[in-house]
C-alpha positions as protocol buffer text, in pm:
chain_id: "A"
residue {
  index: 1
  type: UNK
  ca { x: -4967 y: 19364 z: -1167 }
}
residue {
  index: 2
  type: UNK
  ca { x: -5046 y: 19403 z: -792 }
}
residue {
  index: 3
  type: UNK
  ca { x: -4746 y: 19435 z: -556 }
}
residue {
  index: 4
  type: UNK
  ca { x: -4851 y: 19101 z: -367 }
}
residue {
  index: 5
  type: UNK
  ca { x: -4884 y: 18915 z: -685 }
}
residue {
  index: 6
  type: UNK
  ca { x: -4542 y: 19040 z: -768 }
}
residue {
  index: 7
  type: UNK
  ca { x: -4452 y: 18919 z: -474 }
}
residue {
  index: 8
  type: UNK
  ca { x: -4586 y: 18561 z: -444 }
}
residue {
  index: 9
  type: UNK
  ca { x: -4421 y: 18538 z: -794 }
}
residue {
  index: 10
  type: UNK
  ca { x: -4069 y: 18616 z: -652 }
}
residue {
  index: 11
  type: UNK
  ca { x: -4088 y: 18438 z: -363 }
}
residue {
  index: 12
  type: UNK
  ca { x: -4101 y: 18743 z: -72 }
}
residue {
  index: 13
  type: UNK
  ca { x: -4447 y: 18671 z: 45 }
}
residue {
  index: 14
  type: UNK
  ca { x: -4610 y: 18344 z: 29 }
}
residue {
  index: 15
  type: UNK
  ca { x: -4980 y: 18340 z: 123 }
}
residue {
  index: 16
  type: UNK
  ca { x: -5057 y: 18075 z: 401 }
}
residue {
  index: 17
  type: UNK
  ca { x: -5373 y: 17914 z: 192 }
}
residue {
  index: 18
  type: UNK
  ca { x: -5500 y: 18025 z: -169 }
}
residue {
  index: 19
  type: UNK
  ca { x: -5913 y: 17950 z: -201 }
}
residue {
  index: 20
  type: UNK
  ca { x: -6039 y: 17786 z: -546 }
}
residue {
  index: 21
  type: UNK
  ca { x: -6104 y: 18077 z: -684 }
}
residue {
  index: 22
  type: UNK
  ca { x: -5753 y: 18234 z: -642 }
}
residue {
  index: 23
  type: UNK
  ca { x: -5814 y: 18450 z: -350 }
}
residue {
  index: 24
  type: UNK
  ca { x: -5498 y: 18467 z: -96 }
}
residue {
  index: 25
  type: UNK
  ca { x: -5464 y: 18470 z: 268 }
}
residue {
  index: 26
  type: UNK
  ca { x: -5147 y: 18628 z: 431 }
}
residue {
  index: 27
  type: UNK
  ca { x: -5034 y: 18589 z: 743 }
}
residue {
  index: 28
  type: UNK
  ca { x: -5009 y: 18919 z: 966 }
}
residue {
  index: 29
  type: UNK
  ca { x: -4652 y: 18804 z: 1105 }
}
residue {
  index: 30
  type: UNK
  ca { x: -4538 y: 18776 z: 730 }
}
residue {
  index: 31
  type: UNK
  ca { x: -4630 y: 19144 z: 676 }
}
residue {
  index: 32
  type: UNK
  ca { x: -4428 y: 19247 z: 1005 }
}
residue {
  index: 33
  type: UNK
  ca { x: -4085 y: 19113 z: 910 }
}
residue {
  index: 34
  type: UNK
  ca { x: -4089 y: 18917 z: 599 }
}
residue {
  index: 35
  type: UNK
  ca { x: -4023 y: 18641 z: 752 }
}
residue {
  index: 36
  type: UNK
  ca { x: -4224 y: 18340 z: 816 }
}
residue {
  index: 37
  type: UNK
  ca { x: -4262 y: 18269 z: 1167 }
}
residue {
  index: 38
  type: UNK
  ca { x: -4470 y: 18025 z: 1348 }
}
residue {
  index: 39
  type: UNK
  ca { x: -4580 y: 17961 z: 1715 }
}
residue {
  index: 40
  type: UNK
  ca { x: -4599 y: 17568 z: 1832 }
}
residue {
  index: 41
  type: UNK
  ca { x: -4861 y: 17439 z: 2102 }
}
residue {
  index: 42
  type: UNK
  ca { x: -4829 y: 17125 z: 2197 }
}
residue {
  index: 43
  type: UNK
  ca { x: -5045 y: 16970 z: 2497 }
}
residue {
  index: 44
  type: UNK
  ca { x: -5105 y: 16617 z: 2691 }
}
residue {
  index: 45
  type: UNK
  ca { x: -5382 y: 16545 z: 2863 }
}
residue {
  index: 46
  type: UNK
  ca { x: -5219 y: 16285 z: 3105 }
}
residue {
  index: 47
  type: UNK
  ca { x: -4864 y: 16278 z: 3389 }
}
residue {
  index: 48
  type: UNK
  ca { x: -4845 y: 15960 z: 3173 }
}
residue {
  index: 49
  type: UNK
  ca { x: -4869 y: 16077 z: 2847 }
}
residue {
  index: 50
  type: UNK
  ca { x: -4546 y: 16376 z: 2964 }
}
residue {
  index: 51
  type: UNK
  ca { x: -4357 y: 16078 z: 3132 }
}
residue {
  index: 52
  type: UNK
  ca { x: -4380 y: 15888 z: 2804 }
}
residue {
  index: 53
  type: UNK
  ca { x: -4221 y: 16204 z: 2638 }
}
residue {
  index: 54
  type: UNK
  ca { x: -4489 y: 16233 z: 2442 }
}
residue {
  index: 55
  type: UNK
  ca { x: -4498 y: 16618 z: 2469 }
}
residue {
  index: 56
  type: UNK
  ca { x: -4131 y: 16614 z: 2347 }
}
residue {
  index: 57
  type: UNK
  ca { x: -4241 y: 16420 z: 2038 }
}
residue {
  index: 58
  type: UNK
  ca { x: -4522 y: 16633 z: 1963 }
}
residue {
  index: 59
  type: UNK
  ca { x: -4305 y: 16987 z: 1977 }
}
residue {
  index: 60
  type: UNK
  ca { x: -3970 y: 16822 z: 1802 }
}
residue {
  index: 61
  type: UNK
  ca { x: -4255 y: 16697 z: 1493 }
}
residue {
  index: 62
  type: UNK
  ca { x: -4416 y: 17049 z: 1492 }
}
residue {
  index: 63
  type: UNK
  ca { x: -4063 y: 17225 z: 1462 }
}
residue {
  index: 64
  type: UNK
  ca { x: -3976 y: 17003 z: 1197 }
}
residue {
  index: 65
  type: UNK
  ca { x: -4282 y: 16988 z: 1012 }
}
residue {
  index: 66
  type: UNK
  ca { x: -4283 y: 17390 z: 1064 }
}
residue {
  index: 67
  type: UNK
  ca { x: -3915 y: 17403 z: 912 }
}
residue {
  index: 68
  type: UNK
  ca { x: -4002 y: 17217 z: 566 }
}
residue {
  index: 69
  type: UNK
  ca { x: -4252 y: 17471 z: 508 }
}
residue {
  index: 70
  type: UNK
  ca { x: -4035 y: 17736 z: 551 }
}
residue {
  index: 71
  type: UNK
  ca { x: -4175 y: 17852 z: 835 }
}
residue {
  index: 72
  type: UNK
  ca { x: -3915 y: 17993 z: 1183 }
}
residue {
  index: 73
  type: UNK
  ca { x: -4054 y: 17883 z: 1507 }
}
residue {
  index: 74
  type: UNK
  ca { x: -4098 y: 18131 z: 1776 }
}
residue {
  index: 75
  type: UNK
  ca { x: -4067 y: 17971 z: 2116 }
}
């Protein structure tokens, strides 16, 4: 068995998307450190849009969404 097979089996490295036909995708960052980390963007297009706190919303849904999939954000 393959060492990243192993892996995905115990739980150490998790690919970020498996195609149909069982191919895996890493992600570069979860090679690094073994950890998976994630970078946020969040963006408004309108001084309205900020003021509404709309840009707050966005990054405190991202973090959390980001934290159920096991992911660390990296501000």
């Amino acid at each position: 068995m393959g060492t990243l097979r192993r892996w995905d089996q115990e739980g150490r490295l998790r690919p970020f998307t498996r195609f149909p036909g069982g191919q895996r995708r890493y992600a570069w960052a979860d090679w690094l450190c073994g950890e998976r980390t994630a970078a946020v963007h969040t963006q408004v297009r309108r001084r309205k849009q900020t003021e509404a706190g709309n840009l707050e919303r966005q990054m405190r849904r991202l973090m959390e969404d980001a934290g159920l999939m096991g992911y660390r954000v990296v501000l």
